[in-house]
C-alpha positions as CSV (number, residue, x, y, z in Angstrom):
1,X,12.7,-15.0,18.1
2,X,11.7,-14.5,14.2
3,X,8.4,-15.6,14.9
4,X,7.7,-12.5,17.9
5,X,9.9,-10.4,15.9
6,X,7.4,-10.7,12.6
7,X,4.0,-10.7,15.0
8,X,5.5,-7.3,16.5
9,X,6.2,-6.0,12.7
10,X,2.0,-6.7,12.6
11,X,1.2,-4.7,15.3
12,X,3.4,-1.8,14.3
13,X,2.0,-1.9,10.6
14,X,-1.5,-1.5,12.1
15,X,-0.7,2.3,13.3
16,X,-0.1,4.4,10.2
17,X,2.1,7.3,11.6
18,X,4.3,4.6,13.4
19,X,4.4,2.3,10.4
20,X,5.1,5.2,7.8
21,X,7.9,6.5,9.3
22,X,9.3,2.9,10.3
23,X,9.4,2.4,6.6
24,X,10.5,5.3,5.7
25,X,13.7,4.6,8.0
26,X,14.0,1.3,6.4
27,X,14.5,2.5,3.0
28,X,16.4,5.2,4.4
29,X,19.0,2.7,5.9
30,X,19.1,0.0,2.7
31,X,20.5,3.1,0.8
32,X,22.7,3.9,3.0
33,X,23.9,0.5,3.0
34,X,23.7,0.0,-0.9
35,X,25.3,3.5,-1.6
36,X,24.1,3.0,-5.4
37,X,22.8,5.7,-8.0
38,X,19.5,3.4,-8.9
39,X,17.8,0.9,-6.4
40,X,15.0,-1.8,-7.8
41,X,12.8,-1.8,-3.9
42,X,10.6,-4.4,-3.5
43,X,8.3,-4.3,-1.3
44,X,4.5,-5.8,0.3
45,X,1.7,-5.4,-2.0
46,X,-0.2,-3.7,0.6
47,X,2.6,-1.4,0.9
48,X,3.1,-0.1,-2.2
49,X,1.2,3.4,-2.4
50,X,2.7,4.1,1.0
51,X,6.1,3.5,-0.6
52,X,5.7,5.4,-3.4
53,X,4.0,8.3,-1.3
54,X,7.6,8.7,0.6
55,X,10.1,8.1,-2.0
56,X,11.4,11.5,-2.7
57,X,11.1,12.1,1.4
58,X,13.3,8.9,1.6
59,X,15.5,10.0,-1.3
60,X,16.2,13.3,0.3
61,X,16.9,11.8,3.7
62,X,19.4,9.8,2.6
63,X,21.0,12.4,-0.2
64,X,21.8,14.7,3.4
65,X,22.7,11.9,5.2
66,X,25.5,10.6,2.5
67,X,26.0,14.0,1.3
68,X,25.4,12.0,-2.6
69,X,22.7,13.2,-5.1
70,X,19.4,11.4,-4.4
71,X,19.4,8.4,-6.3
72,X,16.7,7.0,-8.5
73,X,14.4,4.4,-6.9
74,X,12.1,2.1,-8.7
75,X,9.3,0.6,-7.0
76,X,9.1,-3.2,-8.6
77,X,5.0,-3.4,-9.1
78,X,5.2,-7.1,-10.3
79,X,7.0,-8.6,-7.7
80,X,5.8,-8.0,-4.0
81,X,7.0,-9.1,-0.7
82,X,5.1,-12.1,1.2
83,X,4.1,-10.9,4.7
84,X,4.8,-14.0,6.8
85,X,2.2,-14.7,9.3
């Protein structure tokens, strides 16, 4: 199941649009889950300008949705993700 789960992820981070806002969501949903005034997100080193392109969009989102102030994320540019293929 992990391995069709992670070839699926592939195909989905080949169409922009549908690959933006999945990781949008996703970083929408860990601060939700984290609740915390300052995150440390890690992330694929492919990834990264389209991370930091939707932080504040992601920051927003989840100030409405928790009804908190947006909280301060930092973008780790040492330390990427692997992508497992």
């Amino acid at each position: 199941m992990k391995e069709a789960v992670s070839k699926e992820l592939l195909n989905v981070s080949r169409d922009h649009h549908v690959y933006k806002r999945f990781l949008k969501d996703l970083i929408v949903q860990s601060l939700l889950r984290l609740k915390k005034p300052t995150v440390l997100l890690r992330c694929r080193g492919d990834d990264l300008q389209l991370v930091q392109s939707m932080l504040d969009s992601a920051a927003r989102d989840y100030s409405k949705k928790a009804n908190v102030h947006p909280p301060q994320i930092i973008v780790d540019n040492i330390v990427h993700l692997m992508c497992m293929e």
